[in-house]
C-alpha positions in Angstrom: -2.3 -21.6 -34.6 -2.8 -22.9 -31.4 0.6 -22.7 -30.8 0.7 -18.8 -31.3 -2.5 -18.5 -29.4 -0.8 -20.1 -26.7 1.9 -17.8 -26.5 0.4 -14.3 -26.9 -2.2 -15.8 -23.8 1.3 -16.5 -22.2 2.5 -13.4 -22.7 -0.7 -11.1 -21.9 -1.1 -13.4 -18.5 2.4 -13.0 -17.6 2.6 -9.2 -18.2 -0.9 -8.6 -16.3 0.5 -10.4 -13.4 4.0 -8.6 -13.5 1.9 -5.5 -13.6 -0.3 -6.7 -10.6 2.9 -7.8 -8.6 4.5 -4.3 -8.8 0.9 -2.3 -8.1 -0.6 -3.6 -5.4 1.8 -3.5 -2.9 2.2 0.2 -4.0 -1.9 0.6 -3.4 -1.6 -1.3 0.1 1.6 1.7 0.6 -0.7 4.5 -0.4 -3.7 3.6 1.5 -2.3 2.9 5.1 -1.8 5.3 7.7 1.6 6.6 7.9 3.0 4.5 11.4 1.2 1.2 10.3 2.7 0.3 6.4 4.5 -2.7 7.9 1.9 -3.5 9.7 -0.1 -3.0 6.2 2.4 -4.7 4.0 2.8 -7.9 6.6 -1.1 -8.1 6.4 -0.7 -8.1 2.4 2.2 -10.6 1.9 0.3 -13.0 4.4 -3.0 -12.7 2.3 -1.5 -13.2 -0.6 -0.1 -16.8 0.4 -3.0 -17.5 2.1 -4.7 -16.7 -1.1 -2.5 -19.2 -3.1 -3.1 -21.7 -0.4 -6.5 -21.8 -0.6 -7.2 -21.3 -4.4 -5.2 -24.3 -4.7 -7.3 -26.0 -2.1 -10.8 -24.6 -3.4 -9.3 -26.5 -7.3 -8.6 -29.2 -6.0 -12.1 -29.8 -4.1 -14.1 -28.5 -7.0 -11.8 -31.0 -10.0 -12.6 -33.7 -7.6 -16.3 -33.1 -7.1 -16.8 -31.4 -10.5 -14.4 -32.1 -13.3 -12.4 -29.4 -14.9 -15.1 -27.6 -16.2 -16.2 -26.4 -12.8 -12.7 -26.0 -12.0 -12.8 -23.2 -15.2 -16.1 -21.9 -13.9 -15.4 -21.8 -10.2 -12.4 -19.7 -11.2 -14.4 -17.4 -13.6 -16.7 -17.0 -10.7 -14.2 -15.7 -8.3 -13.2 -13.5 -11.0 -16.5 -12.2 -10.9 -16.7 -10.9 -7.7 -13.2 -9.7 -7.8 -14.2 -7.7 -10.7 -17.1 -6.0 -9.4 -15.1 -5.1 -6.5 -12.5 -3.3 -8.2 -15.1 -2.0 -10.2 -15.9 0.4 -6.9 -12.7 1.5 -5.8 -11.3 4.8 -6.3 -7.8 5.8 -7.1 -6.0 6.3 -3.9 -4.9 10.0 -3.8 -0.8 10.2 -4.7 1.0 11.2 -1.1 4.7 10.5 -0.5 5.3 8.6 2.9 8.4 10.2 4.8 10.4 9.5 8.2 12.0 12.0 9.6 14.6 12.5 12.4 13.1 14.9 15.7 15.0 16.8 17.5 15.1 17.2 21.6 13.1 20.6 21.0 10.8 18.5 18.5 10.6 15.8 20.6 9.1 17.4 23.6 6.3 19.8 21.8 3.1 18.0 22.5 0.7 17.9 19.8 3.5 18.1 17.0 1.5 15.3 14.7 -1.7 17.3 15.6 -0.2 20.4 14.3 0.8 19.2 11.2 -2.4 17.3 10.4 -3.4 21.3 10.2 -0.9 22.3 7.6 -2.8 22.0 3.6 -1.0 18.7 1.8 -0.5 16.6 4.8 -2.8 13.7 5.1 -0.9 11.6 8.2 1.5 12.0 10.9 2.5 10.2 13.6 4.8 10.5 16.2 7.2 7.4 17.4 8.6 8.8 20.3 11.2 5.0 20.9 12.3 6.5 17.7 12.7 9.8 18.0 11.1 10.6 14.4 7.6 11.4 12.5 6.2 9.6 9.3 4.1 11.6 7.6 2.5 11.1 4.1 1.9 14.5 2.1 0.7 15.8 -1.4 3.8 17.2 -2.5 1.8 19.5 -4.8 0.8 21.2 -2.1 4.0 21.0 0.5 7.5 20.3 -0.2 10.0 18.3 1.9 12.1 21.2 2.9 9.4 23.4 4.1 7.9 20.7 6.3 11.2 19.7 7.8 10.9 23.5 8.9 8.2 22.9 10.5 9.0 19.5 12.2 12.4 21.3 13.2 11.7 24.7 13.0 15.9 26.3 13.8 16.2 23.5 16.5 20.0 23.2 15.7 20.8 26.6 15.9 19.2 27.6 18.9 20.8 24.5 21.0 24.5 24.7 19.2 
């Protein structure tokens, strides 16, 4: 019996985790401005170890001071406070991050982020001129990916070929 109990905890841990590990780097995706998800996803990974780091260092203290019984009720403690944090966040709307290429034309219209910003289903854009390209994140219910590219590079190819 405790054998099976054992196990299934295994297994629901495990699967929570998985689930975790796969989700929240999406969330960190969704929620940063469209020129800083590296910068974003850097911030993440480094939290995350620092994370492990010092849970293992926060055990440790408390099993020496404490016993394990602390040790299981420091840990349900942190998970109290993690809980009523995600207890007030709100489901980040879903946008599709895109890069796309800029043309010379493109490239010198000033205010090209600006203008898109204006146009319903785009939440982000930023120009990287080193680059020569935009990231934007839209609601592709609202936009699709050919029609904005028309915008980005409205005929651009045909009017310099």
């Amino acid at each position: 019996d405790t054998l099976r109990a054992l196990v299934i905890g295994t297994v629901v841990f495990f699967t929570a985790f998985n689930l975790l590990e796969a989700s929240l780097p999406s969330l960190i995706s969704k929620v940063s401005p469209a020129g800083g998800k590296g910068t974003a996803m850097g911030v993440y990974s480094t939290s995350q170890f620092l994370g492990s780091a010092a849970g293992g260092i926060l055990g440790g203290w408390l099993f020496q001071h404490g016993g394990l019984d602390v040790v299981f009720l420091g840990g349900a403690a942190m998970a109290a406070v993690w809980l009523a944090f995600a207890v007030t966040m709100r489901e980040p709307p879903y946008v599709t991050s895109l890069r796309l290429p800029l043309s010379p034309q493109a490239q010198r219209e000033a205010g090209l982020a600006e203008r898109l910003m204006s146009v319903a289903g785009v939440t982000d854009a930023v120009v990287v001129a080193e680059e020569a390209a935009i990231y934007i994140k839209l609601d592709t219910k609202l936009l699709d990916r050919a029609s904005l590219e028309k915008l980005v590079n409205p005929a651009s190819e045909a009017c310099e070929a």
